[in-house]
N, C-alpha and C positions, 0 to 999 in steps of 0.2 A: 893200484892205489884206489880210495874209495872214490865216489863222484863226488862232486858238490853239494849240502844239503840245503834246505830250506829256511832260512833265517828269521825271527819274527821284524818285524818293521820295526820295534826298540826292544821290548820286553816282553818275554813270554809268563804269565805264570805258572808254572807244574804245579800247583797245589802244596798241600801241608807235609812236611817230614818230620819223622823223630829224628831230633838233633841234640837232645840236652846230654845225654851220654857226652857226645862230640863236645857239644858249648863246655864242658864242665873241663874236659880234656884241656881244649883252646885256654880257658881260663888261666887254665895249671900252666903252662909254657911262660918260663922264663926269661927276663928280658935279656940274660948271656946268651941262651938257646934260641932265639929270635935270630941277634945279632951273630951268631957264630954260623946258623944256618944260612941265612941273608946271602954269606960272607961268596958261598959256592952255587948263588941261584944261575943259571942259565939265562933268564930273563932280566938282566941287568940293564933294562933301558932307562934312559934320561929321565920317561914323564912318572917312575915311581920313585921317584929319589926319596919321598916322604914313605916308602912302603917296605915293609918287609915280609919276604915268603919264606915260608916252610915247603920245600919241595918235594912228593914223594914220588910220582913220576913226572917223566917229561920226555919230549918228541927229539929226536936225535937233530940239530942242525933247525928244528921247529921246519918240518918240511914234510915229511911223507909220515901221517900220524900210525902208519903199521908199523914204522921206526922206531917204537920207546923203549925206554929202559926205566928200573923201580931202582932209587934209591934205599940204601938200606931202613929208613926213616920208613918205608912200606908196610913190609913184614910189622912191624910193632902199630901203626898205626891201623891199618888192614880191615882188623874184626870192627874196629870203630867207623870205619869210612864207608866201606862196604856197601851196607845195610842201607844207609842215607842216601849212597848212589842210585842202587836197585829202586828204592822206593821215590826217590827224583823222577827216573828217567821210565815210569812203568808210564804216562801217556805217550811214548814212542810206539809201544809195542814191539821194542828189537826183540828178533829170535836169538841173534848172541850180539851183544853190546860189548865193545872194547872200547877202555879207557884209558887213552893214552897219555892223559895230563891229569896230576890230581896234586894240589898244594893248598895251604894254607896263606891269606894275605891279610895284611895285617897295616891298615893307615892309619897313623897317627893322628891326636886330637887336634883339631886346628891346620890342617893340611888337606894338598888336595892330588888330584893322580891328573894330571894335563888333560885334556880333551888329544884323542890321539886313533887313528884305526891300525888296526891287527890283520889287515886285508893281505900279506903275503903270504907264503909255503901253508901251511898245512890248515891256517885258519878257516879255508871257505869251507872245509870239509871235514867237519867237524862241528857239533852242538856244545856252545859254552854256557855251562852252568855255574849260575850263584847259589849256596845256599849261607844267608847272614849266621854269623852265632853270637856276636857282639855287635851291639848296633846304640843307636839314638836317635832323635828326634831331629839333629841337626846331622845328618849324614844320607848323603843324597848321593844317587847314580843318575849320570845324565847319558842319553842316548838321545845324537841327533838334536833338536832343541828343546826336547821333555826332559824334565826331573822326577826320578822317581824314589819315595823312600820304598824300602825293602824290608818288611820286617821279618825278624826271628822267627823259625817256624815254616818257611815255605822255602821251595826253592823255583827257581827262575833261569830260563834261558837269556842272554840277554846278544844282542846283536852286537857283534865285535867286529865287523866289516866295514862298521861304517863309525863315524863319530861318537864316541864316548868319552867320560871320564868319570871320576868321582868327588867327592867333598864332604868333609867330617869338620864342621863347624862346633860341634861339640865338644864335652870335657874329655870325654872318654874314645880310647883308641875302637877303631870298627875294625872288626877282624872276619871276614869271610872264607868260609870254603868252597874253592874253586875249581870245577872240570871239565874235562871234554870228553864226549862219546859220538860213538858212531856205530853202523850196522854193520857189524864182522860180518855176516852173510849177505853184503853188499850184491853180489853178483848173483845171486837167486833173488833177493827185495826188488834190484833196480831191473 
């Protein structure tokens, strides 16, 4: 199993990503295909009751993140996610990067995601990234007792071990793509 990585204290910024490919994609997703996918996410907990995901992998039991498996939603979605991952996670410097959670989240206008931490099985060891593709002016991530808005165009590690949540105050739904990596060559890095 990998070791534990290094967290930022709220938010990290990784810099600019091409996303509009993705945003344009995100856009296109239907609200039956939202709610039909929602239907079989894995991560059904209480404080996203306002949220829906698109799941294309995810961590078996969310526990030991060498454990994932790819939804068939991968494959099609794949050439699109890719690219944005790679260029997300190039200040790592991983020699081989595995990603073993990759979905789309989707909060509603006027809703918020509880303040809540993700501190069990496979979250300390692991880098969670945000990359926005729908956003506003009134949709805020909170980490600990900052708010941060996040805009389109960048991506961000964001601390998930510790107190977070979100808030979309706004008209329009904020829909995020959301991952985890970590260093496949863990045992020659550490």
């Amino acid at each position: 199993m990998p070791p534990k990585v290094i967290k930022p204290e709220t938010v990290r910024d990784l810099g600019e990503v091409d996303c509009a490919r993705l945003v344009k994609l995100a856009q296109r997703v239907s609200d039956d295909t939202w709610a039909q996918e929602n239907k079989g996410k894995e991560n059904d907990f209480e404080v996203f009751h306002h949220t829906q995901h698109i799941i294309f992998r995810f961590i078996a039991a969310n526990r030991d993140p060498e454990d994932n498996y790819a939804n068939p939603a991968w494959e099609i979605w794949q050439p699109v996610l890719q690219p944005v991952m790679d260029q997300a996670i190039k200040p790592y410097s991983f020699r081989n990067p595995v990603f073993p959670k990759a979905m789309l989240a989707k909060l509603r206008a006027g809703h918020i995601i509880d303040p809540h931490y993700d501190g069990a099985g496979s979250n300390p060891l692991v880098h969670k990234i945000h990359v926005p593709l729908v956003t506003n002016q009134h949709a805020t991530f909170q980490v600990r007792d900052e708010s941060f808005h996040l805009p389109v165009g960048k991506a961000y590690e964001v601390n998930n071990i510790v107190s977070h949540g979100a808030r979309n105050e706004g008209d329009e739904d904020r829909i995020h793509f959301i991952f985890e990596v970590f260093e496949g060559d863990y045992a020659v890095a550490g």
